[in-house]
N, C-alpha and C positions, 0 to 999 in steps of 0.2 A: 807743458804743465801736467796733462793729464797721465803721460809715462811715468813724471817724474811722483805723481802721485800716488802712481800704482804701485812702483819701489817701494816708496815707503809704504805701502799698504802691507806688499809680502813683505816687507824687513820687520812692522811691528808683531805682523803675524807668526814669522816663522821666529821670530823672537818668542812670543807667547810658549808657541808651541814645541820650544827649546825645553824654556821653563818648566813647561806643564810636563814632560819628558824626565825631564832631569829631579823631578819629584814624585814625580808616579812610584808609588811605591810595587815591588814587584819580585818573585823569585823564581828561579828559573832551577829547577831539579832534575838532577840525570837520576835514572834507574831503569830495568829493567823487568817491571810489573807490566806485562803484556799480552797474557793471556786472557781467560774469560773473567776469570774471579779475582784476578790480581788487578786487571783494568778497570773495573769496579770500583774496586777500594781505592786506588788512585783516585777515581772521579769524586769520591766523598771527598777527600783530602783537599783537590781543589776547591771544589763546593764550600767547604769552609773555611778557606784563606780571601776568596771574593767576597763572603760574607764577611769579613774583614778589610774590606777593600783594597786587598793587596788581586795584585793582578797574577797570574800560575802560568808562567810559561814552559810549556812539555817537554822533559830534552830524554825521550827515550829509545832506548836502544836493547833491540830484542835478539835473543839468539848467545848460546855459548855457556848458558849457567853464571850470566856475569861477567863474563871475559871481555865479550865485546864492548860492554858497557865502560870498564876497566879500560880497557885500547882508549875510548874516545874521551875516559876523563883524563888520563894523561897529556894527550895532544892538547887539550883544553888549558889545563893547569903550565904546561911547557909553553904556552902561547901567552900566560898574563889573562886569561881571562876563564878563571874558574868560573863553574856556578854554584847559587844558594848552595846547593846540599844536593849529595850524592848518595846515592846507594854505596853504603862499605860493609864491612864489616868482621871483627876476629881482630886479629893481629894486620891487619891491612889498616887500621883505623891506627895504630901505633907508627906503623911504616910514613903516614901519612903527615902523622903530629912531628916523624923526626924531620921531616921537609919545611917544616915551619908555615906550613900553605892553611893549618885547621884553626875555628873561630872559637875563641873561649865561649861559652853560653854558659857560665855561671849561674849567672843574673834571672834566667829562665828557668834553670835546675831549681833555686835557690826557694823563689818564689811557688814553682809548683811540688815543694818537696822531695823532689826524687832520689832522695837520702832514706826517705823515711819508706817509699811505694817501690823500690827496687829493689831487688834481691842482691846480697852486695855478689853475687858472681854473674848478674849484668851490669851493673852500673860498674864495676871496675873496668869491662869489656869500652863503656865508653866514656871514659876519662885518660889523657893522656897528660902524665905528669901531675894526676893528684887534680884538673879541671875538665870539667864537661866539653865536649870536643863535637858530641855525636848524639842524638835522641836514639831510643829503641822503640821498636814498631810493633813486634810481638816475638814471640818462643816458639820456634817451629821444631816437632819432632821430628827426626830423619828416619827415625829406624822402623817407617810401619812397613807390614804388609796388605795390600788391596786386594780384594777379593770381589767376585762374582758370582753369588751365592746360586743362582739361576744354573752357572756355568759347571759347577760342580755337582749338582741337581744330574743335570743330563747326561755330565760322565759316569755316574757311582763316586763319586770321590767324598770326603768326608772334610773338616773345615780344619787346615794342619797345625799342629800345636808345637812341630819338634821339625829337627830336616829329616828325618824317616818318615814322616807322615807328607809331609811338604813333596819329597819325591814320589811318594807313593799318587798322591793328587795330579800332580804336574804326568805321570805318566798316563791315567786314567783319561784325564784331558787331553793329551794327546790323540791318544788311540780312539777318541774320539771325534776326532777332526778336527778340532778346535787348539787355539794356540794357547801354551800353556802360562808361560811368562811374557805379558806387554813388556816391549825392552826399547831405549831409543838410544841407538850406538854411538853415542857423542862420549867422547873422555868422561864428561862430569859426572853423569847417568851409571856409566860403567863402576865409577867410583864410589857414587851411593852406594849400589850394590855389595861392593866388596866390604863398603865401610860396615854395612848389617850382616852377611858374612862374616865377618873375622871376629867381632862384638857375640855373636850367636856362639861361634865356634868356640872362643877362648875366653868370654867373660870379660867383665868390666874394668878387674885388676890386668889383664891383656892386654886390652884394649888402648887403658893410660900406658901403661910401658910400654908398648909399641908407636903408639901415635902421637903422644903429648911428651913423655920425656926420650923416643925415637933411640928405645935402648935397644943398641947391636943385637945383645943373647936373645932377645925376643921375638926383633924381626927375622931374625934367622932359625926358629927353634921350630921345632916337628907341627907345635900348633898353629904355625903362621903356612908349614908347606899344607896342611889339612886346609885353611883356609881356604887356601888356591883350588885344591882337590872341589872342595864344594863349589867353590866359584866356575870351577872350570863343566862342573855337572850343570849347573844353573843353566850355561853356554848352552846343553844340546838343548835347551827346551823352548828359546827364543828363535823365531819366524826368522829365513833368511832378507825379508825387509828392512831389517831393525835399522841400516847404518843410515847413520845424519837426520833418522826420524827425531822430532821434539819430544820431549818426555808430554804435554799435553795429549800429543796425538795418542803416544803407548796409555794413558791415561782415558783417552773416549774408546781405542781399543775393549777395555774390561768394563768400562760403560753400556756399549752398547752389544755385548756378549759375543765378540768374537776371540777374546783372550781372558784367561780365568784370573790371573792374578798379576799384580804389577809391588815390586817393591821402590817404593818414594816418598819425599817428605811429604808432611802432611798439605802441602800445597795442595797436594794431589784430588784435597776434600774439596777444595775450592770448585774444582769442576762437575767434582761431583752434584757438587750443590747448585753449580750452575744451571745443569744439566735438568732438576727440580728430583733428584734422586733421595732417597730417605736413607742414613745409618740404620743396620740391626736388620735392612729389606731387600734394600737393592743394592747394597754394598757391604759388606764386612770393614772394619780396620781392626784389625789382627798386631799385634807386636812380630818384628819379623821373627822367624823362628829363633826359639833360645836368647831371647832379648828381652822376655817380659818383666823383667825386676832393672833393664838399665833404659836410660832415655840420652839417646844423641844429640844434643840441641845446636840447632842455628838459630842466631838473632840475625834479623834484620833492622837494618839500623840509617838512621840519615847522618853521617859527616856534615859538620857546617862550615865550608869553607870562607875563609875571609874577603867581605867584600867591601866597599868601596862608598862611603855617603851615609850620615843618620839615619835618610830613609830606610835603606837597602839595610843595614843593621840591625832596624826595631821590627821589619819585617821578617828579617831569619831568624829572632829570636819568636814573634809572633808566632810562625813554624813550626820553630821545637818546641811552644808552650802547646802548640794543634795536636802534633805529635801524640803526645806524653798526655793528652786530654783522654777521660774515660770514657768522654763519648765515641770518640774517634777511635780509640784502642779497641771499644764494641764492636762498631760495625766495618772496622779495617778485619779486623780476624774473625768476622761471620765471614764474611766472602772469600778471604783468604784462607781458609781453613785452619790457621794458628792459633796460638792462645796469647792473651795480652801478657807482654810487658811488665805491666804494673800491677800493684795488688789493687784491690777497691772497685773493681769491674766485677758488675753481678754477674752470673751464673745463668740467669732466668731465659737468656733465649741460644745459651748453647746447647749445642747437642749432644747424645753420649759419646761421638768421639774424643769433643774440644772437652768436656768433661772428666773422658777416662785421662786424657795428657795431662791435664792440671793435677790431677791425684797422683798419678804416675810420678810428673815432674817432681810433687812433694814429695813421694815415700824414695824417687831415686835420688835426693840432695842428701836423703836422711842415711841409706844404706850405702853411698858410695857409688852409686852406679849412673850418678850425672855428669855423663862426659860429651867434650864438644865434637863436635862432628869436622875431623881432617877434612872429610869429602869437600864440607861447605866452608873452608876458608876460617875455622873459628879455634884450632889445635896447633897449627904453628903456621909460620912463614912464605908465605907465596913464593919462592924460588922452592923453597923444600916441596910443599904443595904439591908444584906444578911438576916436580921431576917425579915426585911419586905419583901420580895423576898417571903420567905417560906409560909408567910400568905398568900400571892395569888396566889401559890399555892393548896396549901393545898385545898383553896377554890374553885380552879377550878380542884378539884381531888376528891373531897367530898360531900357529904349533907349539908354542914354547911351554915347557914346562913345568909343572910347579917349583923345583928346584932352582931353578934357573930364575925365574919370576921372584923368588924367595931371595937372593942373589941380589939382584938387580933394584928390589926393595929398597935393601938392606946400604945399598951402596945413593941411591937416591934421597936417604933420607941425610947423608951430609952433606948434600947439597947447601948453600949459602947462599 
């Protein structure tokens, strides 16, 4: 009796606890926010979904600019069992709705207005086929330059506004003992680089023909081999440490005054600010050279993939209402170093970096000069992407030369 009691005791209970399971509301989000200032803002995000009594299960994955994060949402998605929402973003968010695997969130758009609070050159970015597919998180500019004002102090160097001034500095630094450009020798980092390079060198009408509508005459044209030429001078001025270092690390690098300047998204303030460093003191953000009238932008963005139970439903949308909330937009891009998203997010406790982006982002929507950033996944196609990604590379790994690099662009970019 007393066996047959205990069965049922575990049968009602694990019964219970089936149910209690199978209603638990809960989301489970891949990204790859995992440094000091990205980890952060992630832990609000949580903070405010459990404040909802939805449960935040971690699915993150660090290293690669995204790539690896990429690798594991696939095997995910090819197994039947997506999560909530994913780090996407660009035309990956398109590649993703042709798969049929993304969650309409209308219903969530609909209600928090994101018609009205979006700039329509993000909210297209997250709609696929005319319905909300995806939230955005903030507007990250790619094309700063980092400085170390300290670090320039002790060479003679002056703060560079042009690439003649820019090498003039990076040598002074040098000869100094000091390293002159933090660089971390990962494909994507390389790609930044080149992305503010070729933007500086050739201007913003260059820029779209070359990168966004990937016209032959362009990529092949004397101002795309000058590009390489600068990119490849950049090269002698970065420490032979650099390969497989993290862009964080090349980022405490000019933190803590061993390298004078670093070119990176503004992610890069995030650490800054981790770090408890002030804009305007302990660090400059400079427009990279000959960029100051255009802005590169990445969004980052959550995918809501399709899940499974009302519960799990009214919680992803819960999510993307978090998302797209001004509180959340505030203190996700204090720590993050970006600027919101949306409009209706006050001003009052950003600082003059996340300040000059927001101005900047306006005046460059108005003059032409807002264009997305190839490097970050938001200008064309991840097969194209990834084969131009390799060329610069390669070239910043090799002898090879501008010519040849120019070439191989050129041929990479019909990739499919």
């Amino acid at each position: 009796m007393k066996f047959k009691q205990s069965i049922k005791t575990l049968f009602i209970a694990g019964a219970l606890l089936g149910a209690a399971t199978s209603q638990a509301a809960e989301v489970e989000v891949l990204h790859y926010w995992t440094s000091g200032g990205e980890a952060k803002s992630v832990a609000e995000l949580k903070k405010m979904m459990e404040a909802k009594g939805i449960a935040w299960k971690d699915f993150a994955v660090a290293g690669g600019g995204g790539e690896n994060a990429m690798t594991a949402l696939k095997a995910r998605v090819m197994a039947g069992s997506a999560p909530t929402a994913a780090q996407i973003k660009g035309p990956s968010i398109q590649e993703w709705g042709q798969e049929g695997v993304l969650a309409n969130i209308d219903s969530a758009a609909a209600e928090g207005q994101w018609d009205a609070s979006l700039p329509k050159v993000v909210s297209a970015v997250m709609k696929y086929k005319g319905h909300y597919v995806a939230a955005p998180v903030n507007v990250h500019r790619v094309n700063w330059l980092w400085v170390n004002p300290e670090v320039l102090k002790k060479a003679g160097a002056k703060v560079p506004t042009n690439w003649d001034e820019f090498f003039a500095a990076a040598e002074k630094i040098k000869n100094a003992g000091m390293i002159a450009v933090a660089h971390g020798g990962q494909p994507w980092q390389d790609a930044t680089v080149f992305e503010s390079v070729a933007l500086g060198v050739g201007g913003a009408d260059f820029y779209k023909k070359a990168f966004v509508q990937l016209d032959q005459a362009t990529l092949t044209s004397p101002t795309m081999v000058k590009a390489f030429d600068t990119l490849g001078k950049i090269k002698t001025y970065i420490d032979k440490d650099a390969a497989g270092r993290d862009w964080n690390l090349a980022t405490a690098m000019v933190i803590n005054g061993k390298a004078g300047m670093q070119f990176m998204g503004d992610w890069a303030k995030g650490e800054f600010t981790a770090a408890g460093k002030k804009p305007g003191t302990d660090f400059l953000c400079l427009a990279a050279p000959g960029t100051d009238k255009a802005f590169t932008f990445n969004i980052d963005s959550m995918a809501m993939f399709k899940v499974k139970g009302d519960e799990q439903q009214k919680a992803q949308l819960t999510l993307a209402s978090r998302i797209m909330s001004p509180e959340f937009q505030e203190v996700f891009n204090l720590n993050k170093g970006s600027i919101p998203a949306r409009a209706g997010v006050s001003r009052a406790k950003f600082d003059s970096c996340a300040t000059r982006s927001m101005d900047d982002m306006d005046a460059s929507s108005k003059n032409g000069g807002l264009v997305p950033s190839w490097a970050h996944g938001m200008a064309m196609m991840s097969a194209t992407q990834g084969a131009m990604v390799d060329v610069i590379a390669k070239f910043m790994n090799s002898n090879m030369s501008s010519q040849d690099a120019v070439r191989a662009l050129a041929k990479a970019a019909k990739t499919k």
